[in-house]
Predicted model as a PDB file, atoms N, CA, C, CB and O in Angstrom, pLDDT in the B-factor column:
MODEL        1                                                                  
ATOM      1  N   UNK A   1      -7.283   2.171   7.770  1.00 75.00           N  
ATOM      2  CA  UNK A   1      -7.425   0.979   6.955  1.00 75.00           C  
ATOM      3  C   UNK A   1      -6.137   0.694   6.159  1.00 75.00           C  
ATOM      4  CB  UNK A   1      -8.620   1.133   6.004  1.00 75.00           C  
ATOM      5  O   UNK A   1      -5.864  -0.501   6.049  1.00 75.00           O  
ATOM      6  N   UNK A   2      -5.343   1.526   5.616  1.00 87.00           N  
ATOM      7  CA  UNK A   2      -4.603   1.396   4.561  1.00 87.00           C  
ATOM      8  C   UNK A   2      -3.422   0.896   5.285  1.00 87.00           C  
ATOM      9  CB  UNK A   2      -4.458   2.632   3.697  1.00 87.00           C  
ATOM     10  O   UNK A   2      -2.937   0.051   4.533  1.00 87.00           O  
ATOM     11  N   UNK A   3      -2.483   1.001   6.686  1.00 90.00           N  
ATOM     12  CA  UNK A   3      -2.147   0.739   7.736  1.00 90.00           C  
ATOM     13  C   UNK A   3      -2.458  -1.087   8.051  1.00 90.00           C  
ATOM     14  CB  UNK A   3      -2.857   1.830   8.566  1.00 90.00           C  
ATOM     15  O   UNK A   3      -1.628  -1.991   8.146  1.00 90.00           O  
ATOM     16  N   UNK A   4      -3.746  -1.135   8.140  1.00 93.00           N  
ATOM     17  CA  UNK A   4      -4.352  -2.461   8.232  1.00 93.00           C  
ATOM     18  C   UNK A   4      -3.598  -3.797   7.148  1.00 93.00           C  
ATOM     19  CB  UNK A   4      -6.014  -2.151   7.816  1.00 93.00           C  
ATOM     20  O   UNK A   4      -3.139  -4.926   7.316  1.00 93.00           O  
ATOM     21  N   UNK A   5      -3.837  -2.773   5.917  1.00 95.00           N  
ATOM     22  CA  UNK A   5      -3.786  -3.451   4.863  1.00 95.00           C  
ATOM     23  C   UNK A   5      -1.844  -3.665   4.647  1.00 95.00           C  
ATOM     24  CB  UNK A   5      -4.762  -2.533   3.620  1.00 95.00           C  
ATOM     25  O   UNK A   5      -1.218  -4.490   3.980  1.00 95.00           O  
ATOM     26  N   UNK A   6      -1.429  -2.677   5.417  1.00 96.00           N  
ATOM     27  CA  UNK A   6       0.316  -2.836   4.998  1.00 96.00           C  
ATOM     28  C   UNK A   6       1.052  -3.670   5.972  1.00 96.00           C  
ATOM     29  CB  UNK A   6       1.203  -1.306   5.014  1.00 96.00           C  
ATOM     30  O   UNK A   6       2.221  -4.027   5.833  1.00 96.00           O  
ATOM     31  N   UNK A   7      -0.221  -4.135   7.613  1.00 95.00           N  
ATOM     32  CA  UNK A   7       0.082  -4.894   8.646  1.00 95.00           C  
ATOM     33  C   UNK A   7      -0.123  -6.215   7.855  1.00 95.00           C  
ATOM     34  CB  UNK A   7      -0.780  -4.627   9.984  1.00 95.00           C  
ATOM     35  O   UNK A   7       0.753  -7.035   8.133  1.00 95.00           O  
ATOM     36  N   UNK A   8      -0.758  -6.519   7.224  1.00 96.00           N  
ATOM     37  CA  UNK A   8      -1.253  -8.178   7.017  1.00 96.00           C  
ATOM     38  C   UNK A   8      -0.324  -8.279   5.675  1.00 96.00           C  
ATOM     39  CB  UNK A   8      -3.322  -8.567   6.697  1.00 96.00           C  
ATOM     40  O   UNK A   8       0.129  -9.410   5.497  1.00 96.00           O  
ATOM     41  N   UNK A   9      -0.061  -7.577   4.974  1.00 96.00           N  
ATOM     42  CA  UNK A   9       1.315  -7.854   4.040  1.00 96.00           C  
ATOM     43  C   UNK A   9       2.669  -8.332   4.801  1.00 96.00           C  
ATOM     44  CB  UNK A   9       1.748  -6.404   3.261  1.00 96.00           C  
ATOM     45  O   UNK A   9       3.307  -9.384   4.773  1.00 96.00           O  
ATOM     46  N   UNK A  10       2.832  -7.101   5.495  1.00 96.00           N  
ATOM     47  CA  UNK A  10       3.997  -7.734   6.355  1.00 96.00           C  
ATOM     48  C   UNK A  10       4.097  -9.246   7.135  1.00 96.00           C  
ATOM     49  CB  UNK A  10       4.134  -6.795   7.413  1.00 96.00           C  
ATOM     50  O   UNK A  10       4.988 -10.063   7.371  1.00 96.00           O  
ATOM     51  N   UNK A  11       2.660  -9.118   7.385  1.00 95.00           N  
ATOM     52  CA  UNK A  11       2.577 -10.580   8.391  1.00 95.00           C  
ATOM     53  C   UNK A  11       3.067 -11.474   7.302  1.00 95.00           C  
ATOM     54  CB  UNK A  11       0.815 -11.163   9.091  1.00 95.00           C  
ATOM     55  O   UNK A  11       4.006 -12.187   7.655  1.00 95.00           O  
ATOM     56  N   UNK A  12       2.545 -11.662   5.675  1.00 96.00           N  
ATOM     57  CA  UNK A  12       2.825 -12.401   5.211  1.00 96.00           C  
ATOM     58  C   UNK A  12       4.352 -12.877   4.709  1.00 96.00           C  
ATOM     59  CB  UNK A  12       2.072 -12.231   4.640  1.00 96.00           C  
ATOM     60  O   UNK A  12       4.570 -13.987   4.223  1.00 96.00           O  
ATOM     61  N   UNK A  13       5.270 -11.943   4.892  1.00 97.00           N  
ATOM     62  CA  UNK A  13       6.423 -11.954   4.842  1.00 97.00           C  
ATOM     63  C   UNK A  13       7.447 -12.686   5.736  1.00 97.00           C  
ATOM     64  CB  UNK A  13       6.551 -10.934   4.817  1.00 97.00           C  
ATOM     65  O   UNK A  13       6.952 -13.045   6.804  1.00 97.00           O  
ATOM     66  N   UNK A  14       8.862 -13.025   5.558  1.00 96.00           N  
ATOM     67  CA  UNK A  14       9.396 -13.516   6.322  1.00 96.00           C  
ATOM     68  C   UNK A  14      10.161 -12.646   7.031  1.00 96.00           C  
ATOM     69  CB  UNK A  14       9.877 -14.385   5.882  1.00 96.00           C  
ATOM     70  O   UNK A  14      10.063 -11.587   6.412  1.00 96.00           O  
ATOM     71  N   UNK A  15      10.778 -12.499   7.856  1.00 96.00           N  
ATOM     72  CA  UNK A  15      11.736 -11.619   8.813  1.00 96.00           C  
ATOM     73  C   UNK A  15      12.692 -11.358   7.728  1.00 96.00           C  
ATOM     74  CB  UNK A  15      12.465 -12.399  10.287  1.00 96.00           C  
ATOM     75  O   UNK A  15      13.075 -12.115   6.836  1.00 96.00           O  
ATOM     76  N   UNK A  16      13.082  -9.814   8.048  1.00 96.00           N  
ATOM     77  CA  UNK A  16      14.127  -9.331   7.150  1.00 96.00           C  
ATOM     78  C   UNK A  16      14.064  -8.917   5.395  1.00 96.00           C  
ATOM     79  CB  UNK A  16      15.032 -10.382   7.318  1.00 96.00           C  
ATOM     80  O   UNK A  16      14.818  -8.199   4.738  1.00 96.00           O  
ATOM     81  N   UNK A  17      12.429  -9.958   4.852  1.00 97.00           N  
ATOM     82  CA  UNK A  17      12.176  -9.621   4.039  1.00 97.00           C  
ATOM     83  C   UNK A  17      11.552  -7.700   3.632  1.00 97.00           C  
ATOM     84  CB  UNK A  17      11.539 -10.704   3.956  1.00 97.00           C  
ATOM     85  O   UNK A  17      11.150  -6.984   4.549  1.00 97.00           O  
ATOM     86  N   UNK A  18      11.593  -7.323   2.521  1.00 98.00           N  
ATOM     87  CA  UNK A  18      11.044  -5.809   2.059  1.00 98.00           C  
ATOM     88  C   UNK A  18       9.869  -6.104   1.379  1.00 98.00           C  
ATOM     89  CB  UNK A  18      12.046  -4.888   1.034  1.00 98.00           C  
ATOM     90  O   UNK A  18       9.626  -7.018   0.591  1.00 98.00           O  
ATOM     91  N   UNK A  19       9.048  -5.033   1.875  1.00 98.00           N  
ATOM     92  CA  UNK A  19       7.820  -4.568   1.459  1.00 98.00           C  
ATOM     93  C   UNK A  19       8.133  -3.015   1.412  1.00 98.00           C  
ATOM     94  CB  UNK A  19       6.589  -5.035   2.446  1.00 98.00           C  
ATOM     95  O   UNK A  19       8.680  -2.240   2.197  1.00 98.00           O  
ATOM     96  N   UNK A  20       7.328  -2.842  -0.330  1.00 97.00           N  
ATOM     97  CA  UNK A  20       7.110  -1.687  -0.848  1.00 97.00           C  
ATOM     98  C   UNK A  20       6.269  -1.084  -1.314  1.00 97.00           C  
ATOM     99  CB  UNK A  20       7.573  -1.551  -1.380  1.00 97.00           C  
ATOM    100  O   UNK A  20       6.126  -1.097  -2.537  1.00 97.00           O  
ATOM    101  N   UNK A  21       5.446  -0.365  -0.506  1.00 97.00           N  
ATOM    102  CA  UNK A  21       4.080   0.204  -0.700  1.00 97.00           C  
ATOM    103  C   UNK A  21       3.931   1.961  -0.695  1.00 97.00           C  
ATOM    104  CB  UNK A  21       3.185  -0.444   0.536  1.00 97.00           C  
ATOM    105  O   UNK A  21       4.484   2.816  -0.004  1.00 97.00           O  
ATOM    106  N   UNK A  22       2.979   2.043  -1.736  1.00 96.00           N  
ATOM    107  CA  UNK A  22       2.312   3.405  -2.310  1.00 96.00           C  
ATOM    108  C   UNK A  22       0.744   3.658  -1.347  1.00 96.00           C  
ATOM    109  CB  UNK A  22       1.932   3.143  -4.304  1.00 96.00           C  
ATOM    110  O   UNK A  22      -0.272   2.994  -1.146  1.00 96.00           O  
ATOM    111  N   UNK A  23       1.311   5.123  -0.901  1.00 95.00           N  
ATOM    112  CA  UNK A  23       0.633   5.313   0.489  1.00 95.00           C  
ATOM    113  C   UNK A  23       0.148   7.009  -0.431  1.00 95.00           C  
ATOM    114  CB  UNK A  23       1.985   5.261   2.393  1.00 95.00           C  
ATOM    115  O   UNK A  23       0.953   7.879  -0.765  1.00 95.00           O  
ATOM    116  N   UNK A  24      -1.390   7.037  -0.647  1.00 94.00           N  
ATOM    117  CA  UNK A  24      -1.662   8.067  -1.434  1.00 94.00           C  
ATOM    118  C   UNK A  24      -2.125   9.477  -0.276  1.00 94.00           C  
ATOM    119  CB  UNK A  24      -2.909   7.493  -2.562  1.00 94.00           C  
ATOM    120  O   UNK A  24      -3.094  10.149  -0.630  1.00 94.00           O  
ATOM    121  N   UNK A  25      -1.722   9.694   0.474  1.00 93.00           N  
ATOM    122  CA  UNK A  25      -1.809  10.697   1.487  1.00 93.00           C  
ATOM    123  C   UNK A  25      -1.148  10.909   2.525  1.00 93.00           C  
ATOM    124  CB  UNK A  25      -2.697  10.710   1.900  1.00 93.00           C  
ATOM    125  O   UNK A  25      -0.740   9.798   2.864  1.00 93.00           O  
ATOM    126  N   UNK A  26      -0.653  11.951   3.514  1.00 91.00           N  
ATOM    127  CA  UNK A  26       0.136  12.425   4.078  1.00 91.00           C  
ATOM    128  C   UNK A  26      -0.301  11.692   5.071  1.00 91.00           C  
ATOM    129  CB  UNK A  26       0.305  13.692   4.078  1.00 91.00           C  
ATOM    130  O   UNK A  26       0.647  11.356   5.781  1.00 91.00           O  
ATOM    131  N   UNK A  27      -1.516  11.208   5.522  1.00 93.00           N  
ATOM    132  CA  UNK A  27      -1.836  11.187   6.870  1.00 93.00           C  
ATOM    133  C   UNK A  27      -1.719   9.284   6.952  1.00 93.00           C  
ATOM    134  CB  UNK A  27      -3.574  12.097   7.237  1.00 93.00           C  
ATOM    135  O   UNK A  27      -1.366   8.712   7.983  1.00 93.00           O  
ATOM    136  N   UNK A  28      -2.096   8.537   5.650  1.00 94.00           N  
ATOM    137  CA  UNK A  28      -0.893   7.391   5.394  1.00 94.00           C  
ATOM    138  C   UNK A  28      -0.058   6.920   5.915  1.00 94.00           C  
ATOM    139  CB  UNK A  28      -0.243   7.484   4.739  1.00 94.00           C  
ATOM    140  O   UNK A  28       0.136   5.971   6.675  1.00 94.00           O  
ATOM    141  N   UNK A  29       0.773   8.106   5.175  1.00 95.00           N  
ATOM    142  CA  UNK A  29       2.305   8.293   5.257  1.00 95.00           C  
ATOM    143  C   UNK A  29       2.397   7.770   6.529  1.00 95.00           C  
ATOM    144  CB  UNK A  29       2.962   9.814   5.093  1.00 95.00           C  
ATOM    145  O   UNK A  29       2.673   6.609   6.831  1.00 95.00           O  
ATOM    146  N   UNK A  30       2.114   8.825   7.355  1.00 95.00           N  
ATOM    147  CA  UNK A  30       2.408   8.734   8.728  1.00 95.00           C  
ATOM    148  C   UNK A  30       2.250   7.818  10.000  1.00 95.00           C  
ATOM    149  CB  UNK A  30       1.996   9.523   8.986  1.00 95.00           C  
ATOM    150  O   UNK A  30       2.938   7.620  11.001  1.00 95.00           O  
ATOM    151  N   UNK A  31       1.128   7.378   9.561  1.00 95.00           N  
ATOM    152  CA  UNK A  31       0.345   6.111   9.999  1.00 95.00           C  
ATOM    153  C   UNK A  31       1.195   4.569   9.783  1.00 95.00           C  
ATOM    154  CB  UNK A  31      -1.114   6.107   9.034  1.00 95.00           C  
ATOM    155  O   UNK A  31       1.278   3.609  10.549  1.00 95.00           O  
ATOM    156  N   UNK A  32       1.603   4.725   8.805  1.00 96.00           N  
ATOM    157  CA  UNK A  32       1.945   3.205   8.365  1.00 96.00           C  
ATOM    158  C   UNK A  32       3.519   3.168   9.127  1.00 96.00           C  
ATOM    159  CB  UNK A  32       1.972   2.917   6.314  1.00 96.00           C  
ATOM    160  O   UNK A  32       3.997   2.293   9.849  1.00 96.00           O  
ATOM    161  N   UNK A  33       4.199   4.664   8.599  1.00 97.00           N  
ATOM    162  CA  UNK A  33       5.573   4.895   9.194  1.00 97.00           C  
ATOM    163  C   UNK A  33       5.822   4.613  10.995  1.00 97.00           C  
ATOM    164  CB  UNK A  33       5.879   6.535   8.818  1.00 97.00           C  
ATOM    165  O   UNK A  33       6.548   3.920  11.708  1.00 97.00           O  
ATOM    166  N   UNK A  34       4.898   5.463  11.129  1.00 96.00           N  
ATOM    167  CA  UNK A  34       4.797   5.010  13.166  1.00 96.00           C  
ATOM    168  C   UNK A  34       4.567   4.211  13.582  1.00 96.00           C  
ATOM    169  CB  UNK A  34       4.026   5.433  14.113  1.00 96.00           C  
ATOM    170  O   UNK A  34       5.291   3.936  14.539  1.00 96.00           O  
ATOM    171  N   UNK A  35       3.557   3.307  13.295  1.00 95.00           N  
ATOM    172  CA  UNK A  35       2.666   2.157  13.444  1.00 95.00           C  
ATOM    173  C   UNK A  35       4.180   1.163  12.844  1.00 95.00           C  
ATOM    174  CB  UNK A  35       0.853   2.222  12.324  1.00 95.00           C  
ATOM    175  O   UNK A  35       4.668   0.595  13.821  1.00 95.00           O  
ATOM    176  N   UNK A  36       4.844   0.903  11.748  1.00 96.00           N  
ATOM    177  CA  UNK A  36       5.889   0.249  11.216  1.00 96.00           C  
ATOM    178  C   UNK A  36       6.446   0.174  12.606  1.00 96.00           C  
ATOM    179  CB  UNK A  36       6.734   0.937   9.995  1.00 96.00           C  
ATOM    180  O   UNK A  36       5.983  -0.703  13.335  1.00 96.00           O  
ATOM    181  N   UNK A  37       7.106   0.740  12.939  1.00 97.00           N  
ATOM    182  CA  UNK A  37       8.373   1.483  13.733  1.00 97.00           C  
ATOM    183  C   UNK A  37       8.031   1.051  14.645  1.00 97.00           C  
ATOM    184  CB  UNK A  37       8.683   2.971  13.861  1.00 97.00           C  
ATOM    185  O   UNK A  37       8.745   0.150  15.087  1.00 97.00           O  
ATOM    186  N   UNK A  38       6.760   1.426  15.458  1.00 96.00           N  
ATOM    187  CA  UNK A  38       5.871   0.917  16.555  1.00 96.00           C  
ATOM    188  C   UNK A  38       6.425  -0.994  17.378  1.00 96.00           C  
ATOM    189  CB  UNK A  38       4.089   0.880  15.578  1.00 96.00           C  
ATOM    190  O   UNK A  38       6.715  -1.459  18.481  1.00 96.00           O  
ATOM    191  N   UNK A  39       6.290  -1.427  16.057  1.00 94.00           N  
ATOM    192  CA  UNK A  39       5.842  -3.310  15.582  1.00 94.00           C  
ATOM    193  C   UNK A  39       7.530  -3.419  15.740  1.00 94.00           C  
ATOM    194  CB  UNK A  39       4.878  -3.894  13.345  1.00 94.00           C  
ATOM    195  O   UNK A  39       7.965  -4.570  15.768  1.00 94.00           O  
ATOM    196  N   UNK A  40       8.458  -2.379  15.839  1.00 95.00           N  
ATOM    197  CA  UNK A  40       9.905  -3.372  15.399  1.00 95.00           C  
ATOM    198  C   UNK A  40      10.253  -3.227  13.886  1.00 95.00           C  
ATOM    199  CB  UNK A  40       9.625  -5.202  15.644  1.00 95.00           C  
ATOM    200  O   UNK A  40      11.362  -3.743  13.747  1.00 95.00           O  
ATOM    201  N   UNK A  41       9.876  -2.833  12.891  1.00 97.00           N  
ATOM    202  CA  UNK A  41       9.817  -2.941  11.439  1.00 97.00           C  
ATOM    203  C   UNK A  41      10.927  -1.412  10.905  1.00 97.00           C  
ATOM    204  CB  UNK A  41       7.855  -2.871  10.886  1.00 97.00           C  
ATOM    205  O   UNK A  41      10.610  -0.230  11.039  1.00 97.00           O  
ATOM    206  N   UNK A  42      11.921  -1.826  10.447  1.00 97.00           N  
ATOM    207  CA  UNK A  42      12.497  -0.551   9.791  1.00 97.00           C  
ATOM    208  C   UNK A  42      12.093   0.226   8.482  1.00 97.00           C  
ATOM    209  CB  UNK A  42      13.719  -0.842   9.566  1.00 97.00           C  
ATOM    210  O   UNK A  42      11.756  -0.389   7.469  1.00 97.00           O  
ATOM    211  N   UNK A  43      12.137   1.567   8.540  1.00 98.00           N  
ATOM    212  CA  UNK A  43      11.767   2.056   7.312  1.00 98.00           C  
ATOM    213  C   UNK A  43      12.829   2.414   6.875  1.00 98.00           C  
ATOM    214  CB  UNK A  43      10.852   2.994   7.231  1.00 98.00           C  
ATOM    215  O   UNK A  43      13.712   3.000   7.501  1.00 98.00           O  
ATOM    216  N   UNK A  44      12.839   1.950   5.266  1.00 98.00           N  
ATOM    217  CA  UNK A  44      14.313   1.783   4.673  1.00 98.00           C  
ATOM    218  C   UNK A  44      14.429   2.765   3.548  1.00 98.00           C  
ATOM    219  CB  UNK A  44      14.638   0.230   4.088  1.00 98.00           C  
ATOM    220  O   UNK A  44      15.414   3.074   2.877  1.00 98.00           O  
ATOM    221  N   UNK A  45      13.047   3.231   3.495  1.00 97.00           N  
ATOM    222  CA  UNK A  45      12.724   4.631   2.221  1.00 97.00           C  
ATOM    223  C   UNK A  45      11.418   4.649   2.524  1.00 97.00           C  
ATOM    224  CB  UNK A  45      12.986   4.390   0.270  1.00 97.00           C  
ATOM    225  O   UNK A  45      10.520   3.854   2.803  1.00 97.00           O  
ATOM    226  N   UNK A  46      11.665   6.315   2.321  1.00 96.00           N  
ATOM    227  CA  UNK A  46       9.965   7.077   2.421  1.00 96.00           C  
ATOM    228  C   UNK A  46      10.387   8.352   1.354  1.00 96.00           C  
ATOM    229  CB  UNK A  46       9.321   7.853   4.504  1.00 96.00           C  
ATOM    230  O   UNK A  46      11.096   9.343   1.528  1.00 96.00           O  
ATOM    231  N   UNK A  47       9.588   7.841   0.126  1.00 96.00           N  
ATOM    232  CA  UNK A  47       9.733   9.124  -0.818  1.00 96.00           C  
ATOM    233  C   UNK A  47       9.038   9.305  -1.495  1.00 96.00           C  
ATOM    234  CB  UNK A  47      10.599   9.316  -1.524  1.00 96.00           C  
ATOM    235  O   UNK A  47       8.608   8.423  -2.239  1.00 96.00           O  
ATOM    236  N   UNK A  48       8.579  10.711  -1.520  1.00 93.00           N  
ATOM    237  CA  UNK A  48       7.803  11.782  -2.090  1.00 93.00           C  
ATOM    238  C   UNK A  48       7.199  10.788  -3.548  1.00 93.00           C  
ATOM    239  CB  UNK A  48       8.930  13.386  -2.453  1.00 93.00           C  
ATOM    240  O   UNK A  48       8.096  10.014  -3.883  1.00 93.00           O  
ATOM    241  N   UNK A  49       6.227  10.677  -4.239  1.00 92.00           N  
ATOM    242  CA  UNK A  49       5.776  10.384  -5.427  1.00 92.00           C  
ATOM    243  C   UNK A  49       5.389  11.213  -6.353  1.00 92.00           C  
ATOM    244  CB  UNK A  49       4.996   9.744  -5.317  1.00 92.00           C  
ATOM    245  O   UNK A  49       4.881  10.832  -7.408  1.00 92.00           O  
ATOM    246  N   UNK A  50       5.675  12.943  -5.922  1.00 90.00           N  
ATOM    247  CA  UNK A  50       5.442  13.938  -6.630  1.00 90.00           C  
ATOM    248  C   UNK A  50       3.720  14.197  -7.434  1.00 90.00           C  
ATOM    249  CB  UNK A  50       6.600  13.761  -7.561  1.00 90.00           C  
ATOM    250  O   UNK A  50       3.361  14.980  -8.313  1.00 90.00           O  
ATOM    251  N   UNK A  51       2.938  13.100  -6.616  1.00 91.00           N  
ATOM    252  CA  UNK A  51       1.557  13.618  -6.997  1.00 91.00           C  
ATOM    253  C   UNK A  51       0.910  13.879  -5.204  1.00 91.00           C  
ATOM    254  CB  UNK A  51       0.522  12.184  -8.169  1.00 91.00           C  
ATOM    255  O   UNK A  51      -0.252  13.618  -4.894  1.00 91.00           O  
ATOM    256  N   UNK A  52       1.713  14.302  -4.449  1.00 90.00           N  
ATOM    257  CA  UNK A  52       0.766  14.332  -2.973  1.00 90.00           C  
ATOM    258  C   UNK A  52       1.003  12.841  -2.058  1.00 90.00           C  
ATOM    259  CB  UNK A  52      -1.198  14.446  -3.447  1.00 90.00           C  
ATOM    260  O   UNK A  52       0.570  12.750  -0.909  1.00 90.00           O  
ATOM    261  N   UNK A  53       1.597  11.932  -2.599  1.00 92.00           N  
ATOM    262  CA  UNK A  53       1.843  10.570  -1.866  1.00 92.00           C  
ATOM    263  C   UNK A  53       3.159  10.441  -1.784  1.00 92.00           C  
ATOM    264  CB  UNK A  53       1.281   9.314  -2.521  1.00 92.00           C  
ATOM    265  O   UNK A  53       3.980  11.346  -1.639  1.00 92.00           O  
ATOM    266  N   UNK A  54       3.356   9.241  -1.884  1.00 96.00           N  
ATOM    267  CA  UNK A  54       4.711   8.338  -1.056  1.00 96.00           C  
ATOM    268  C   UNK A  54       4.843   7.127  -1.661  1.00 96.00           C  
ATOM    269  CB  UNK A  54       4.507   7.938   0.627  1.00 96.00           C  
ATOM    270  O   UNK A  54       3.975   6.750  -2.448  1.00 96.00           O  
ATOM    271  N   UNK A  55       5.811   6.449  -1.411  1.00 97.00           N  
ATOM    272  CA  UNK A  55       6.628   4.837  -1.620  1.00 97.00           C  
ATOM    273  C   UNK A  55       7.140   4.389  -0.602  1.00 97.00           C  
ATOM    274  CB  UNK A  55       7.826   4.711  -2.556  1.00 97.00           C  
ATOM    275  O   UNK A  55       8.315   4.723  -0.455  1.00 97.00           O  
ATOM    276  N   UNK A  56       6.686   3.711   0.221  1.00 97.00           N  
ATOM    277  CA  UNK A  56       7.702   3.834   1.804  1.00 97.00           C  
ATOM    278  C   UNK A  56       8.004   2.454   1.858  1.00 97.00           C  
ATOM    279  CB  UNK A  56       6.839   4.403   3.512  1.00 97.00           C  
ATOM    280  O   UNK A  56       7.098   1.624   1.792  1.00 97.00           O  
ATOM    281  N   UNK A  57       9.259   2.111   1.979  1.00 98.00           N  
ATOM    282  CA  UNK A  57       9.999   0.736   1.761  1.00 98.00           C  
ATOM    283  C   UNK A  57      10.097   0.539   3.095  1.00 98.00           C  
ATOM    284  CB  UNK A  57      11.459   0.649   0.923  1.00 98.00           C  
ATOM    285  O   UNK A  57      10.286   1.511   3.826  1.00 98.00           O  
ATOM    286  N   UNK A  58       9.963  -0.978   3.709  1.00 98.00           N  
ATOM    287  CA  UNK A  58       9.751  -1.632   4.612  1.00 98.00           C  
ATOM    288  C   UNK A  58      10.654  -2.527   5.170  1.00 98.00           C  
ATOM    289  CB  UNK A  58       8.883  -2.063   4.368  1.00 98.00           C  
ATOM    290  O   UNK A  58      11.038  -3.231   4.236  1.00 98.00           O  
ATOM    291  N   UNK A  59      11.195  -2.871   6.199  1.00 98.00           N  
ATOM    292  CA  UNK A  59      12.290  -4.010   6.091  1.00 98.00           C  
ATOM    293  C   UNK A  59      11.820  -4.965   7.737  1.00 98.00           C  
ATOM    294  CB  UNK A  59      14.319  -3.121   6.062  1.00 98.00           C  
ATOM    295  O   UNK A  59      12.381  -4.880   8.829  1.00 98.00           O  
ATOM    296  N   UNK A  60      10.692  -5.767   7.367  1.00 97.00           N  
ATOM    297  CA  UNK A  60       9.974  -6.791   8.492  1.00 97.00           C  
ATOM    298  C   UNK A  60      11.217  -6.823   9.423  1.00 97.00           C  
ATOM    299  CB  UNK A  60       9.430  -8.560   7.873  1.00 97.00           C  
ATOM    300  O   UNK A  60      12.361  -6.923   8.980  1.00 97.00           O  
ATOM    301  N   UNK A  61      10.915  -6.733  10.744  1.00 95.00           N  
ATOM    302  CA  UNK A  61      11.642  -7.013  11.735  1.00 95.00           C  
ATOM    303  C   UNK A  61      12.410  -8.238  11.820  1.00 95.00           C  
ATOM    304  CB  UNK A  61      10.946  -6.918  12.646  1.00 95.00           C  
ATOM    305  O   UNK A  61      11.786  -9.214  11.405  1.00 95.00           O  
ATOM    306  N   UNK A  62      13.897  -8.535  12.347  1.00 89.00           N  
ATOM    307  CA  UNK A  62      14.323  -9.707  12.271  1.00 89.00           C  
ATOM    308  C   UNK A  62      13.500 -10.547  12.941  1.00 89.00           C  
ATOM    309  CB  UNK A  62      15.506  -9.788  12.637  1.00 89.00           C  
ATOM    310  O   UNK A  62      13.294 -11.657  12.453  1.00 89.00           O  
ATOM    311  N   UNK A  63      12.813 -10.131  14.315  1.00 72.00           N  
ATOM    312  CA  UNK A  63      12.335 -11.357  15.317  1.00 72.00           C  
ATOM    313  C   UNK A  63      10.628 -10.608  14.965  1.00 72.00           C  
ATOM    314  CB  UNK A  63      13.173 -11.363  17.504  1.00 72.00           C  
ATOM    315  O   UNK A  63      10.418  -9.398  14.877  1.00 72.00           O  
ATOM    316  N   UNK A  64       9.460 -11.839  14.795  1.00 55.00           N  
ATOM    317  CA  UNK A  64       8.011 -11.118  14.536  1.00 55.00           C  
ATOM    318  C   UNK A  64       7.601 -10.716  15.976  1.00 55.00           C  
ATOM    319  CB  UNK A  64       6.744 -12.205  13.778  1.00 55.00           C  
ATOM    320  O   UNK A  64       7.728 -11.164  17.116  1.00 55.00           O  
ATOM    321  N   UNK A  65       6.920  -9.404  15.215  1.00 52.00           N  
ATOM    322  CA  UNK A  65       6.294  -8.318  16.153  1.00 52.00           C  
ATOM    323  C   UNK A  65       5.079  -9.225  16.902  1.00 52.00           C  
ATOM    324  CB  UNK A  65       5.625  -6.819  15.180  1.00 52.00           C  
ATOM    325  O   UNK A  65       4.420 -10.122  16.376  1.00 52.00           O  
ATOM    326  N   UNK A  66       4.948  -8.558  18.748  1.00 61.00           N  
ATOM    327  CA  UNK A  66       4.186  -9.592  19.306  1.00 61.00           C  
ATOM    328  C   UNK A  66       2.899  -8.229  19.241  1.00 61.00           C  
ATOM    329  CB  UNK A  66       4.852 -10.469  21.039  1.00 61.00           C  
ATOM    330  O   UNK A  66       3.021  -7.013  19.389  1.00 61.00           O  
ATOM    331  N   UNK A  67       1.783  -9.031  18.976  1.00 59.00           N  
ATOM    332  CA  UNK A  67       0.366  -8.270  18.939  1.00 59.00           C  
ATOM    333  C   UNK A  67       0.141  -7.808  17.660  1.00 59.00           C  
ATOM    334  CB  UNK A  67       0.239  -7.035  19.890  1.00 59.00           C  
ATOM    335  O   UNK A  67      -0.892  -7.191  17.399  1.00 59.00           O  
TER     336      UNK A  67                                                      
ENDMDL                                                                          
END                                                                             
């Protein structure tokens, strides 16, 4: 779900624009990072929040992801 929720942010964005989202678990983390990457989308920071989570900065693909 949380993945879901960081896909339809991005959609709302324009190409090239950043999105910066707090991802409260490892398995998150990972999800949003692959799935990003997956779509064309660069990850521009992924860092530790020192309570068990993350901040993972986003940078929307220049051309939008198809599907």
């Amino acid at each position: 779900m949380t993945y879901v929720r960081t896909r339809l942010a991005l959609d709302r964005l324009e190409p090239g624009q950043i999105l910066r989202v707090h991802l409260g678990s490892a398995e998150s983390r990972h999800n949003v990072c692959v799935n990003a990457e997956r779509l064309g989308h660069s990850i521009r920071a992924d860092e530790d929040d020192g309570a068990g989570g993350a901040w993972v900065t986003i940078q929307k693909a220049a051309v939008a992801p198809v599907g």
